[in-house]
C-alpha positions in Angstrom: -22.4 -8.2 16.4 -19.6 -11.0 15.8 -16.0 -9.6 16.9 -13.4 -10.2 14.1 -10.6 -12.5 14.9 -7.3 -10.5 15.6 -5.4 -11.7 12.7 -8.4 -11.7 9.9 -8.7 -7.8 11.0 -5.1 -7.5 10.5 -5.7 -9.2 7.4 -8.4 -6.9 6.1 -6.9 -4.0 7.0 -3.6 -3.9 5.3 -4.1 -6.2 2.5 -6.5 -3.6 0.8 -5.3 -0.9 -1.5 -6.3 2.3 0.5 -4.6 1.1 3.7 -1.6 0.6 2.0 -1.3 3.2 0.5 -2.4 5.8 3.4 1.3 3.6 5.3 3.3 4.4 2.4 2.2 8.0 2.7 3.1 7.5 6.1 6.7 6.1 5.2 7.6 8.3 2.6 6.6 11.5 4.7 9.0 11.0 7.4 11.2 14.4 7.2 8.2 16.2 6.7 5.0 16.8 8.5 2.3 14.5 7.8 -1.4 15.4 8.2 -4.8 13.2 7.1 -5.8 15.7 4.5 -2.3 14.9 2.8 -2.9 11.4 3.3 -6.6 11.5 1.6 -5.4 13.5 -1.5 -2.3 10.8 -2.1 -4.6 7.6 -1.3 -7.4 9.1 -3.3 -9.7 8.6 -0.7 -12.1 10.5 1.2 -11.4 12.1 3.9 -13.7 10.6 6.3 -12.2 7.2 5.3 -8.5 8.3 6.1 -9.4 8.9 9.5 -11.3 5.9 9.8 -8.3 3.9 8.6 -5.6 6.1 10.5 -8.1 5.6 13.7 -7.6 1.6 13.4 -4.3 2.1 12.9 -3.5 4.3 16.2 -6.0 1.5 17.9 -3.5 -1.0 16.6 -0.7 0.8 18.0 0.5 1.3 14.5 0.8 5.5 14.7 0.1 8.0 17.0 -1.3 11.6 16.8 0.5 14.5 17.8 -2.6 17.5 18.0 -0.6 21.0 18.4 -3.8 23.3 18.1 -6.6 22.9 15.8 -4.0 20.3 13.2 -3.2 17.0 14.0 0.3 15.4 12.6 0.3 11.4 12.0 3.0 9.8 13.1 4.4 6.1 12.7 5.1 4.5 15.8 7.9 1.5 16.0 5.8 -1.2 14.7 4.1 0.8 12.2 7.5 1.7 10.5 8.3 -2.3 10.8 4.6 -3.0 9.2 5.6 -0.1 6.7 9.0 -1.0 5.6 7.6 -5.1 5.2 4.2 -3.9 3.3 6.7 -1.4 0.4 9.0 -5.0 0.2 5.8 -6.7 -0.8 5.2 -4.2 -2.9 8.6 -4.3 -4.7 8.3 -8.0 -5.0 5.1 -7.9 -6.3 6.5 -5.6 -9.0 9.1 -7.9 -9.9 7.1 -10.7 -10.4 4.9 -8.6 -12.4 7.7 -7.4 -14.5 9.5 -11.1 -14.8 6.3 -12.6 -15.7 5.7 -9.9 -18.6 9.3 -10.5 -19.9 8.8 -14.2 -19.8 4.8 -13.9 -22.1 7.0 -11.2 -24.5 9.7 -14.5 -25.0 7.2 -16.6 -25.1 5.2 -14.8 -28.4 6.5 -15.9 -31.6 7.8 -13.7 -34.3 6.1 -11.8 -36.8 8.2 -12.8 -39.7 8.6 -16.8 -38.3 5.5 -17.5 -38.3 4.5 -16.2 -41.5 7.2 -18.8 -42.8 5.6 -21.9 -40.9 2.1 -21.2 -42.9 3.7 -20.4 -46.5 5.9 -23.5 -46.3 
């Protein structure tokens, strides 16, 4: 079996929609206890998955598990709320690009009423 480089596994992992969003469940659960059920039901992913995800993430030093009894709280660790907090700006931006670039194809559509004027005349 061929080992992934470091950076293309870094790559794969966070620039896929289920990763992300397990971190922003991460992120936006800080004053409040966060567990991998939670995480599943708000990435829409299977359990199993979430703790395969979560799992590369502790390997990556990205959060850490705190197990008090039979439930286990997911916690970001330094780097994972740096990772966080840059992968919710991408986000953002990624909005407003969407948004500009839908403003810019609504000017860009011509007029009901001018255009019926261009073909009568």
């Amino acid at each position: 079996m061929r080992t992934m480089p470091q950076n293309r596994m870094l790559e794969d992992l966070f620039l896929r929609e289920k990763p992300a969003r397990i971190l922003m469940g991460l992120k936006t659960g800080k004053d409040k206890p966060v567990y991998a059920t939670i995480l599943a039901k708000e990435s829409d992913c299977t359990y199993s998955h979430t703790i395969k995800i979560l799992n590369a993430f502790r390997n990556l030093g990205i959060v850490k598990f705190d197990k008090q009894g039979r439930i286990k709280k997911v916690i970001l660790t330094d780097d994972g709320w740096d990772i966080a907090h840059n992968v919710e700006a991408m986000i953002k931006k990624f909005s407003q690009i969407e948004e500009n670039a839908a403003k810019e194809d609504k000017k860009k559509q011509p007029k009901p009423g001018k255009e019926e004027k261009k073909v009568a005349a």
